[in-house]
Backbone as CSV, one residue per row, in Angstrom:
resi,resn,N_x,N_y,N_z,CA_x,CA_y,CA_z,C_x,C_y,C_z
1,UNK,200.785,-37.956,2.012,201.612,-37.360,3.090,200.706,-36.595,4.039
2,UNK,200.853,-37.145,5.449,200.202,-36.411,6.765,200.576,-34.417,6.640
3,UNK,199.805,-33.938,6.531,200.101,-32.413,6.146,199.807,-31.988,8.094
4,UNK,200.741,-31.292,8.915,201.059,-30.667,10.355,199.796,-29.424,10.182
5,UNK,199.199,-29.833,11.146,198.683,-28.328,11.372,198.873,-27.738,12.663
6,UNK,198.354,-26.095,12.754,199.418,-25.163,14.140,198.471,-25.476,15.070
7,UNK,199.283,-25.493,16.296,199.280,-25.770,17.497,197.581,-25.150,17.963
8,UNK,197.550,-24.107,17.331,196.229,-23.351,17.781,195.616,-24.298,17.412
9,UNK,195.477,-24.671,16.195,194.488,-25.549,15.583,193.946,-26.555,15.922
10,UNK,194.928,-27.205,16.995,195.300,-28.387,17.528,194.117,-28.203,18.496
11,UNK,194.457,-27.095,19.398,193.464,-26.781,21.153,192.191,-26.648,20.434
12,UNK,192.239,-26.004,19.631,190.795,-25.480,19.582,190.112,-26.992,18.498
13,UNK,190.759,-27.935,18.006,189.645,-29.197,17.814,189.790,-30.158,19.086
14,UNK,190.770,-29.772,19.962,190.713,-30.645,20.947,189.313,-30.396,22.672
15,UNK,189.021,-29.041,22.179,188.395,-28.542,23.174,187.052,-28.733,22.465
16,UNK,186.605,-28.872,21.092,185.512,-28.845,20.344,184.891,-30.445,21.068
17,UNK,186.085,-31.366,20.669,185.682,-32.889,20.931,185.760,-33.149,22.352
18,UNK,185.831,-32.826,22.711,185.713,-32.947,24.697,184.131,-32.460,24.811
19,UNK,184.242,-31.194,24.311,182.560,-30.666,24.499,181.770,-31.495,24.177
20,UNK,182.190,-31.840,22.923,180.854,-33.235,22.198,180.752,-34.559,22.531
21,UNK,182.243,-34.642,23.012,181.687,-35.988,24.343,180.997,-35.679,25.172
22,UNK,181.506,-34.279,26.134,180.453,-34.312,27.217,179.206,-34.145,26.597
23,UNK,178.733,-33.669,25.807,177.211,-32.958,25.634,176.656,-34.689,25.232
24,UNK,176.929,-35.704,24.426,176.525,-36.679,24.236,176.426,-37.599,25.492
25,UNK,177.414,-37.330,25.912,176.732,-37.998,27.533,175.877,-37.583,28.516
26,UNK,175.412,-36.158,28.605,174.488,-35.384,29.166,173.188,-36.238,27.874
27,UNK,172.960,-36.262,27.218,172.117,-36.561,26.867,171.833,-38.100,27.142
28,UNK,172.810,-38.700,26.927,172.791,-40.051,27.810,172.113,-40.401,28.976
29,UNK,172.371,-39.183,29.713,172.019,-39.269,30.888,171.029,-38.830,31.947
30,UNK,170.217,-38.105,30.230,168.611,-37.605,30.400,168.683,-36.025,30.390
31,UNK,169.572,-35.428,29.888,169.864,-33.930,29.926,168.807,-33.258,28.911
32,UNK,168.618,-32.038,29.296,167.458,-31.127,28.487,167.627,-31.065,27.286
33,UNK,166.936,-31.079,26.240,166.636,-30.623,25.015,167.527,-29.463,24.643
34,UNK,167.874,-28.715,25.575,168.918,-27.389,25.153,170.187,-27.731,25.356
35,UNK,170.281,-28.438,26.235,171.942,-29.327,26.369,172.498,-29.765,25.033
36,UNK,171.396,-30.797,24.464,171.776,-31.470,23.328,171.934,-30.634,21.689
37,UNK,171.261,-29.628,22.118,171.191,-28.572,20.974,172.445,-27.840,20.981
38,UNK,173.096,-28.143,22.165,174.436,-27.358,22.615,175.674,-27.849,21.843
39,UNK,175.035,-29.239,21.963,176.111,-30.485,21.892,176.180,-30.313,20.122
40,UNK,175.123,-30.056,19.584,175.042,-30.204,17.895,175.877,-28.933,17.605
41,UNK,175.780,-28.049,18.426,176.177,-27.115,17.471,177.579,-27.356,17.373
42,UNK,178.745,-27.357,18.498,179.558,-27.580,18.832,180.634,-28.203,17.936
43,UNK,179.679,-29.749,17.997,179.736,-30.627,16.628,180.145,-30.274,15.488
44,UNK,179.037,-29.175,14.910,178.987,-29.044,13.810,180.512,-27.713,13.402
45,UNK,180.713,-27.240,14.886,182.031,-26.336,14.668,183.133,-27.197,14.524
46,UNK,183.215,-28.289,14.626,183.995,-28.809,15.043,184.762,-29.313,13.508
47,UNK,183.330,-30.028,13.002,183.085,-30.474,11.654,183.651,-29.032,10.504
48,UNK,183.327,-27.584,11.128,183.547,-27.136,10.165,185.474,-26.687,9.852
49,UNK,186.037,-26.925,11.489,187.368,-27.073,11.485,188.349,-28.084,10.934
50,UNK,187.468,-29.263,10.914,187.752,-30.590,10.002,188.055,-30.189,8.546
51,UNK,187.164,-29.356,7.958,186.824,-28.965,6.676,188.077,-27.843,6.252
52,UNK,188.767,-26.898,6.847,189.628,-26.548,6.170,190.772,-26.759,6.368
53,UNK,191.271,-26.696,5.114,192.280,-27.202,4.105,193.956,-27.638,5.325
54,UNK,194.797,-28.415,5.248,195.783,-28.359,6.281,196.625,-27.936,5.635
55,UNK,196.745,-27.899,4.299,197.863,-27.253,3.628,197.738,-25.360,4.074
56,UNK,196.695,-24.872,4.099,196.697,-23.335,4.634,197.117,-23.287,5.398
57,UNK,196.652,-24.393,6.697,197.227,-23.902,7.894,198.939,-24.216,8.172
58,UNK,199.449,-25.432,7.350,200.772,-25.412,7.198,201.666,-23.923,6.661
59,UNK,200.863,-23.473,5.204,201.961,-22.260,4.646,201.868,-20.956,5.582
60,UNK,200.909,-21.315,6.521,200.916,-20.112,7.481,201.845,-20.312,8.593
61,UNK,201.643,-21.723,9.259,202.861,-21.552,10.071,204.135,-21.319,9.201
62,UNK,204.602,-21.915,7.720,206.094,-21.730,7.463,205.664,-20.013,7.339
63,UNK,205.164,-19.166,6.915,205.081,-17.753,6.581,205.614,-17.366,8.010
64,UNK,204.703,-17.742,9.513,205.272,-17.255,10.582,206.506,-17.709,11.193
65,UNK,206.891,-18.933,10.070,208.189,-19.485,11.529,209.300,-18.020,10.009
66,UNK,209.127,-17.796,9.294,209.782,-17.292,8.248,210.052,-15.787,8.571
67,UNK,209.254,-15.132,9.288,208.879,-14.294,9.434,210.221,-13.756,11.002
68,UNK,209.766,-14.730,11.764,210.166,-14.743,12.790,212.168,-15.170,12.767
69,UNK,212.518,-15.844,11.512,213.555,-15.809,11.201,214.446,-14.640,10.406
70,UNK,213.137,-14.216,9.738,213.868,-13.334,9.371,214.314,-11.678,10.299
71,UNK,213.177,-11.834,11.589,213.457,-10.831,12.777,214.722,-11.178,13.675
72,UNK,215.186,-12.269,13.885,216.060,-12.633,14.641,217.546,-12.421,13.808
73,UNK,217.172,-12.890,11.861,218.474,-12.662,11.257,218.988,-10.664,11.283
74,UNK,217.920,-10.326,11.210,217.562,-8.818,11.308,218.327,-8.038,12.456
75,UNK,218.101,-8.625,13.634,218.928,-8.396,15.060,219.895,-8.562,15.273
76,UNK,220.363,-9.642,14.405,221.654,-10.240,14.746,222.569,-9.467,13.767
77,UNK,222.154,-9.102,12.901,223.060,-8.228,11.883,223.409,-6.861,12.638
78,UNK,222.041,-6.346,13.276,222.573,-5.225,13.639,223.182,-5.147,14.811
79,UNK,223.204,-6.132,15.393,223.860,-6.560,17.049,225.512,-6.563,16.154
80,UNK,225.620,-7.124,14.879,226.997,-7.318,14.675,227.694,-5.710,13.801
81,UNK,227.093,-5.402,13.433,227.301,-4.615,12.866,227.528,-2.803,13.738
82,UNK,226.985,-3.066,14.932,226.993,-2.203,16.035,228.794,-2.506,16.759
83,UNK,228.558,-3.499,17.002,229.988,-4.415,17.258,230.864,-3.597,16.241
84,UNK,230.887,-3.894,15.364,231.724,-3.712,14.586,232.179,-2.265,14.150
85,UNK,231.084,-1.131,14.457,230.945,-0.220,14.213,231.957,0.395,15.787
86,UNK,231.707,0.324,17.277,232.326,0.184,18.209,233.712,-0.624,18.504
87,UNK,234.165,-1.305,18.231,235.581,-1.695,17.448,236.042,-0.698,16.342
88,UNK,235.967,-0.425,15.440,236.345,0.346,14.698,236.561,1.560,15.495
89,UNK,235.841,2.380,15.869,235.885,3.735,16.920,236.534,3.589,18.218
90,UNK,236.826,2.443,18.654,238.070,1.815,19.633,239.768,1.968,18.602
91,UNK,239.719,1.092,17.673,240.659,1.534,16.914,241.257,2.607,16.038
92,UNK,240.136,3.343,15.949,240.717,4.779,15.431,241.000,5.900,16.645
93,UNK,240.274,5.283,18.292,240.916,6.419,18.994,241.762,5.768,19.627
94,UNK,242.613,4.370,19.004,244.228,3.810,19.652,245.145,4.192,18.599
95,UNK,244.704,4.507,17.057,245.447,4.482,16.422,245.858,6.350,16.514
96,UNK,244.505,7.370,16.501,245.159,8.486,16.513,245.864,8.922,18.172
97,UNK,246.026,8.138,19.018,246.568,8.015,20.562,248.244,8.025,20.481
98,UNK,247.892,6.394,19.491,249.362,6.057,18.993,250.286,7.224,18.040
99,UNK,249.677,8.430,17.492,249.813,8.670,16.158,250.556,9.989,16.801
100,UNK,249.834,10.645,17.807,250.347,11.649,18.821,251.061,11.511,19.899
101,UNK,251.350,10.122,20.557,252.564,9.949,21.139,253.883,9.890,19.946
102,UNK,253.566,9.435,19.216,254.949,9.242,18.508,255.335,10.708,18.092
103,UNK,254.451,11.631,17.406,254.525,12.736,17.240,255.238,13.834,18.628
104,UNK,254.462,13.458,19.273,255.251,14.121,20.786,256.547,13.233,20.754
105,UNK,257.156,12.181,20.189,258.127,12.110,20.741,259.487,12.547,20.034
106,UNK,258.761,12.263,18.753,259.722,12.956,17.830,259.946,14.576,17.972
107,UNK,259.035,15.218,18.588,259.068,17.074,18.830,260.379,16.886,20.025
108,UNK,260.059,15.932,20.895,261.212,15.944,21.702,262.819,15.395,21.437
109,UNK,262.601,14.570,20.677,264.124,13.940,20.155,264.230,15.682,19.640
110,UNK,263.749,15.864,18.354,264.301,16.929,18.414,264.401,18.457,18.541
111,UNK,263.959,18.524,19.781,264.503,19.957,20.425,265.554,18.928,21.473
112,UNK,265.947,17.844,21.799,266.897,17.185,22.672,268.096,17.897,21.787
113,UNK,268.123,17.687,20.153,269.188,17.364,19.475,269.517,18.767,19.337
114,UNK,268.513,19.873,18.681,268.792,21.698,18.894,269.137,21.865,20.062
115,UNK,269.345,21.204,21.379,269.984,21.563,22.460,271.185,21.627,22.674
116,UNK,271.158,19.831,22.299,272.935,19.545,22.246,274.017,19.634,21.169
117,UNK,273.259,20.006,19.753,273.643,21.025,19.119,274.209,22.175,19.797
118,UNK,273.029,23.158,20.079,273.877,24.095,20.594,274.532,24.303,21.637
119,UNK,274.528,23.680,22.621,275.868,23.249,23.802,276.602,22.700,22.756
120,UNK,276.825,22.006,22.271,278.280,21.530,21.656,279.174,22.909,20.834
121,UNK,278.066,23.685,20.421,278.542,25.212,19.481,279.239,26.219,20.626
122,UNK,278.510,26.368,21.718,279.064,27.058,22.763,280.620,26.324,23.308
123,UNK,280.322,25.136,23.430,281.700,24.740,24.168,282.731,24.592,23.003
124,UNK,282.489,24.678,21.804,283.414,24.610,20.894,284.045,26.153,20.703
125,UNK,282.783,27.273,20.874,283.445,28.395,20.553,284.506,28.795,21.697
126,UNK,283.766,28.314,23.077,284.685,28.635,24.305,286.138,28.059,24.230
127,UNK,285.979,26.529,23.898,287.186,26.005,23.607,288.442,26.473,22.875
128,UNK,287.838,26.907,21.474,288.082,27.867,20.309,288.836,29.685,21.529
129,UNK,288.073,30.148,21.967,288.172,31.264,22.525,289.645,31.052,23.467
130,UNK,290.111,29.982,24.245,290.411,29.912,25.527,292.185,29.427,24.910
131,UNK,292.136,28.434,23.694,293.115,27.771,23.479,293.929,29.095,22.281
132,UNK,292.940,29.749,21.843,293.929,30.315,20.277,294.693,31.457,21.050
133,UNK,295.732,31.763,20.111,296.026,33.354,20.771,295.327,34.160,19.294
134,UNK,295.669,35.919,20.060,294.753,36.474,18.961,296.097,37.575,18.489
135,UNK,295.275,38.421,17.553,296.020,39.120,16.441,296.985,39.483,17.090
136,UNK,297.104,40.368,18.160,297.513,41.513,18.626,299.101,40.505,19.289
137,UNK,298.782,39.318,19.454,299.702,38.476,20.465,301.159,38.246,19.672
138,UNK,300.839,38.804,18.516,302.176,38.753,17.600,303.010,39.964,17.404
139,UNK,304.382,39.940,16.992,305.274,41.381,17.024,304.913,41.867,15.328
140,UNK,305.031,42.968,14.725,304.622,42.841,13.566,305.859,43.266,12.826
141,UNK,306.007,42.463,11.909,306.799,42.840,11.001,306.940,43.959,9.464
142,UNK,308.145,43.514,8.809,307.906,44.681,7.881,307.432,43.512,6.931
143,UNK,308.090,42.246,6.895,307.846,40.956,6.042,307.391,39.983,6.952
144,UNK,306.664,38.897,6.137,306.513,37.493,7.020,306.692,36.226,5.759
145,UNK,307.367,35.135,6.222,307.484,33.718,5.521,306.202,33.123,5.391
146,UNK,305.781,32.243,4.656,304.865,31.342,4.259,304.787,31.096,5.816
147,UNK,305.956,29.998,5.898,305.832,29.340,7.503,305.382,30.021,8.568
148,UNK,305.751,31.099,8.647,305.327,32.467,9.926,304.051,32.832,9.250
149,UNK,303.325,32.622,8.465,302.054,32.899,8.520,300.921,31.547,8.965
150,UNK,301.248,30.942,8.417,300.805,29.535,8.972,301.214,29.091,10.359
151,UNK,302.709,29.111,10.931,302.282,29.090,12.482,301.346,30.142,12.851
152,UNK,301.074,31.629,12.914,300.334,32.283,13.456,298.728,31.921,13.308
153,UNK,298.272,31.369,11.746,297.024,30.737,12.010,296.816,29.858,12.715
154,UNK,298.084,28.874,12.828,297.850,27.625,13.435,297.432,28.216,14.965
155,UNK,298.022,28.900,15.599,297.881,29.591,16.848,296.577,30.689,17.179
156,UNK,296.137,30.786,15.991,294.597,31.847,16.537,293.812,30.688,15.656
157,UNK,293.552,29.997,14.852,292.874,29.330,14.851,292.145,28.554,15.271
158,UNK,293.347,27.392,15.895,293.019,26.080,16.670,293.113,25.333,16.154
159,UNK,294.072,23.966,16.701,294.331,22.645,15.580,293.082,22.118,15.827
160,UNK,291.829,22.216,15.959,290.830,21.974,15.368,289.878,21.952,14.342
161,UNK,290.836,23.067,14.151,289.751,23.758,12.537,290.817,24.345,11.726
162,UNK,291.926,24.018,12.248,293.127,24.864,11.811,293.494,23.782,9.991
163,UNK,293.367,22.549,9.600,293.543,21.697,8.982,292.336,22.499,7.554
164,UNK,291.216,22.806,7.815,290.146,23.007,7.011,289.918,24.964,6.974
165,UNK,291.028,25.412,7.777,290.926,26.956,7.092,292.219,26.314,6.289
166,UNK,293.469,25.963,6.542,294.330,25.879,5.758,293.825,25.473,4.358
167,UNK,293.314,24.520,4.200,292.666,24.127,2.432,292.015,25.122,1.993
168,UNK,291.260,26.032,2.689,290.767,27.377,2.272,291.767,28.235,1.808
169,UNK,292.413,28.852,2.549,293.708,29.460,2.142,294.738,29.249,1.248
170,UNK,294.665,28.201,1.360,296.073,27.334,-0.029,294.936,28.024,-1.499
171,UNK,293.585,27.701,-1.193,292.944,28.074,-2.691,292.833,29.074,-3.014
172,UNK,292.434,29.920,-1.853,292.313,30.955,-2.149,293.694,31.995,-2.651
173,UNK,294.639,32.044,-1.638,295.372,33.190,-1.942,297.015,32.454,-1.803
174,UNK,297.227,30.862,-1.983,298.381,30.337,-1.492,299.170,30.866,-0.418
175,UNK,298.277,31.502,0.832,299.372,31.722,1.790,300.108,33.241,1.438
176,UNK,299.456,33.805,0.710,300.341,34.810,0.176,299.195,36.376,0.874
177,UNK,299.864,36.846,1.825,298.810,37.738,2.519,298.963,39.163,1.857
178,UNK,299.273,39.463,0.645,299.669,40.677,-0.466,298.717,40.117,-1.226
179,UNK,298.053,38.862,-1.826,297.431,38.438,-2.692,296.511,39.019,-3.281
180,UNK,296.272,39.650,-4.576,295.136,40.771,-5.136,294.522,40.315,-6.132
181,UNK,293.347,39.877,-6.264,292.588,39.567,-7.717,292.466,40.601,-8.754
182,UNK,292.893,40.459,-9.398,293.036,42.041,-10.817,291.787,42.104,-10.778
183,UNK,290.607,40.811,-10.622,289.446,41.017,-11.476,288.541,41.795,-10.663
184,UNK,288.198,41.288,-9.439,287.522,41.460,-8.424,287.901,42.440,-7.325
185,UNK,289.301,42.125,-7.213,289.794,43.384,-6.107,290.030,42.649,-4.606
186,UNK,289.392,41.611,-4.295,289.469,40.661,-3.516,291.228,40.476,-3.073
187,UNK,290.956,40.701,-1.773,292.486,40.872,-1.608,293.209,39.620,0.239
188,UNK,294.340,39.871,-0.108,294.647,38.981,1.435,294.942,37.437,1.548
189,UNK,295.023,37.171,2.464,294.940,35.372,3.119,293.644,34.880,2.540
190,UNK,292.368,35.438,3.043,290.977,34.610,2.836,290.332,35.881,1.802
191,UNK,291.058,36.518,0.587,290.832,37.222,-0.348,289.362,37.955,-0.024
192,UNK,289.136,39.051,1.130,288.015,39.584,1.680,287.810,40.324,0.033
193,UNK,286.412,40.686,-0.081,286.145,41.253,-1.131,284.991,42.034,-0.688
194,UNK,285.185,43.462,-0.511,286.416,44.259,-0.819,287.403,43.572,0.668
195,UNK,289.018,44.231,-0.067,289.747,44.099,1.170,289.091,45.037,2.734
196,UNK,288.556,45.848,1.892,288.803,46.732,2.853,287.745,46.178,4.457
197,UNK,286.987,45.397,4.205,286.197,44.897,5.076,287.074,44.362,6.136
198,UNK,288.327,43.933,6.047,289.402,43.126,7.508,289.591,44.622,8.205
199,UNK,289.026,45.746,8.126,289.580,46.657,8.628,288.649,46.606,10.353
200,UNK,287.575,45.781,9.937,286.888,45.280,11.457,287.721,44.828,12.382
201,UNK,288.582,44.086,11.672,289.846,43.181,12.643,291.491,44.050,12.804
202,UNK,291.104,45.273,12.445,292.509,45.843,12.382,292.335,46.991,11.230
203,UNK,293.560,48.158,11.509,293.836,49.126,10.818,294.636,48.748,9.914
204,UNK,295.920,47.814,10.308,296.767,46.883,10.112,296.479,45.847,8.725
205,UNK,295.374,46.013,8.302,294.541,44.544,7.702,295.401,44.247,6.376
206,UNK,296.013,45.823,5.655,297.179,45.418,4.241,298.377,44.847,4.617
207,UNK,298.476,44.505,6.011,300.118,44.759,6.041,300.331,43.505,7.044
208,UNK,298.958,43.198,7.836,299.810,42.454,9.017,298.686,40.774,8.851
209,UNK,299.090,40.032,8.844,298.632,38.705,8.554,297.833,38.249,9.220
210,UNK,298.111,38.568,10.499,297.372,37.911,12.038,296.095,38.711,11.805
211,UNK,296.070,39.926,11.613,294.781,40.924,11.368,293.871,40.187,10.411
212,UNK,294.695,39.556,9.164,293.503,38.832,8.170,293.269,37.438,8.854
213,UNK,294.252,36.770,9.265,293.584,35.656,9.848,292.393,35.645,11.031
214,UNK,292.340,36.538,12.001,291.311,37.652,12.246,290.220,37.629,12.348
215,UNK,290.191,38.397,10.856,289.180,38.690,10.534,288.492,37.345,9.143
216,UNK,289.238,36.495,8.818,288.883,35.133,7.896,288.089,34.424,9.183
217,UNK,288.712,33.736,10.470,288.362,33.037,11.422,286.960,33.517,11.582
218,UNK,286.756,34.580,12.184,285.623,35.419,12.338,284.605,35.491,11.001
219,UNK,284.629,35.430,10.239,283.767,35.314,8.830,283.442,33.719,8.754
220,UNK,284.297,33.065,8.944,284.082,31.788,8.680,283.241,30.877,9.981
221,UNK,283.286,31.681,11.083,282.761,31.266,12.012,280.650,31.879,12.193
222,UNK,281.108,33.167,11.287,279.420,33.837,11.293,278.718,33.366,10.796
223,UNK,279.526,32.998,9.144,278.781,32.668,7.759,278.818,31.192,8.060
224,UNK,279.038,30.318,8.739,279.233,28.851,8.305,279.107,27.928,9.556
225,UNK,279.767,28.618,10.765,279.601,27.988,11.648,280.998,27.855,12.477
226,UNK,281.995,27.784,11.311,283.271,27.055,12.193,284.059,27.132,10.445
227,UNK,285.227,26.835,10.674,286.244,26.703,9.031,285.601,25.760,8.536
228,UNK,285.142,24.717,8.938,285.101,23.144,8.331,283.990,23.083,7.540
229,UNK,283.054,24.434,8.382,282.048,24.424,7.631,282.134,25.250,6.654
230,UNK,282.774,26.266,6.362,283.265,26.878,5.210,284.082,25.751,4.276
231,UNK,284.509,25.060,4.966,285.279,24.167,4.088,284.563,23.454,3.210
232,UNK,283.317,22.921,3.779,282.539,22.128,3.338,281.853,22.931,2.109
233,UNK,281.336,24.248,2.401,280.751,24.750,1.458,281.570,25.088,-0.136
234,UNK,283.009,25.280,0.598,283.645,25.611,-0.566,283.956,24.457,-1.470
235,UNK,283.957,23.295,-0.667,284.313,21.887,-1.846,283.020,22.009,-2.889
236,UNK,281.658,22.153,-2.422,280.729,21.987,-3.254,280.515,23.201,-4.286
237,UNK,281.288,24.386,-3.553,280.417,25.711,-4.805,282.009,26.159,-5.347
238,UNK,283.528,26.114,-5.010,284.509,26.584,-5.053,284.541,27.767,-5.003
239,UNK,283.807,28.521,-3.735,284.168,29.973,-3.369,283.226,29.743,-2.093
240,UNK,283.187,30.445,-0.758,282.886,30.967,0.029,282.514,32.261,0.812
C-alpha cells in the first residue's frame, strides 16, 4: 500500500529535483566545478528526504488533521453551549415577566372584588336604613301578640334579612320577648346576655319589643355583617 505523505514534504522534494536537474544541466553545459558540487549536494538532500520513513510523515499529518478536529469540535461546543446558556436567561426573564404580570393581576381582581364588596355593604346598609321603620315608630303597649312582634321586625328589619333573623329568633327565644334563661340570664327576642346590654337601644329594652329588635338588628349587623350572616354562623356553632 502507497503510504501519502504532507504536502510540505511534497514542495520541498519537488524543489530538491528541479535543482538537480538544473545543476546537471549546467554541467552539461560546461558549468564550474562549484556549480556541480552544488548540484551533489542538493542531490544528496534530496536522497536523504527519500530516506525517511512515509509512515511518520503520515501519523503526523493524522495527529494534525486530529488535532485540528478536535479545536473546531471544542468551538462548536462552546458556540452551543453559550446558545444555550442565552436561551435559557431569555426564558427565565419571560418566565419571571410572565410570573409578575399574573401576580399584578390577581392583586387587582382582588382589590376590584374588596371594592365591590364594599359598595354592595354600603348600598345594602343604605337600602336597609331607608326601607325599615325604627323602634320608636311604634305605639307601646302594656302586651304584644306573637304576630305584633313579628310584623314590627318584619318592618325594622327588612324583607331582606327579615326571613334569616326570624330562624334566629324562633331558636332562640320563640318570639317570646319576656324570654329568660334560668341558666345564663340571657334574656329577650335575640336573648342579649346580659339583658341589660339592649339598654343601648332603649330604656324600654324589658318591656318593649321594637327596642330588642333594635338592638338584635344592630348586633347582628356589627358582629356578622347582616342577619344572614348571623344566620349562617348560628347553623354551624348553634349560638351567636
Amino acid at each position: 500500500m502507497t503510504a501519502r505523505i504532507s504536502v510540505r514534504g511534497f514542495a520541498v522534494a519537488s524543489a530538491t529535483a528541479v535543482t538537480t536537474v538544473g545543476a546537471v544541466v549546467g554541467v552539461a553545459a560546461g558549468a564550474d566545478q562549484g556549480q556541480a558540487s552544488d548540484a551533489e549536494a542538493t542531490a544528496a538532500q534530496a536522497t536523504l528526504l527519500e530516506d525517511i520513513p512515509a509512515g511518520s510523515q503520515a501519523q503526523a499529518q493524522t495527529a494534525s488533521l486530529t488535532q485540528q478536529v478536535d479545536a473546531a469540535s471544542a468551538a462548536s461546543d462552546a458556540k452551543a453551549k453559550k446558545s444555550a446558556e442565552e436561551a435559557a436567561r431569555k426564558q427565565a426573564a419571560k418566565d419571571a415577566a410572565a410570573k409578575r404580570e399574573k401576580a399584578e393581576k390577581e392583586a387587582a381582581a382582588k382589590k376590584a372584588a374588596e371594592k365591590a364588596k364594599e359598595r354592595d355593604k354600603i348600598q345594602s346598609a343604605s337600602s336597609r336604613s331607608s326601607d325599615r321603620a325604627d323602634a320608636g315608630d311604634f305605639a307601646q303597649k302594656s302586651s304584644y301578640s306573637t304576630a305584633e312582634v313579628q310584623s314590627m321586625a318584619k318592618q325594622i328589619v327588612g324583607g331582606g334579612q327579615y326571613q334569616c333573623f326570624s330562624e334566629i329568633v324562633s331558636r332562640e327565644s320563640g318570639w317570646n320577648y319576656q324570654a329568660t334563661n334560668a341558666s345564663s340570664g340571657a334574656y329577650g327576642l335575640v336573648q342579649a346576655l346580659p339583658g341589660s346590654k339592649m339598654a343601648s337601644a332603649g330604656a324600654d329594652w324589658r318591656t318593649n319589643p321594637a327596642t330588642q329588635i333594635k338592638w338584635g338588628l344592630n348586633y347582628m349587623n356589627d358582629r356578622y355583617g347582616s342577619p344572614c350572616g348571623a344566620w349562617d354562623f348560628w347553623q354551624a356553632n348553634n349560638w351567636y
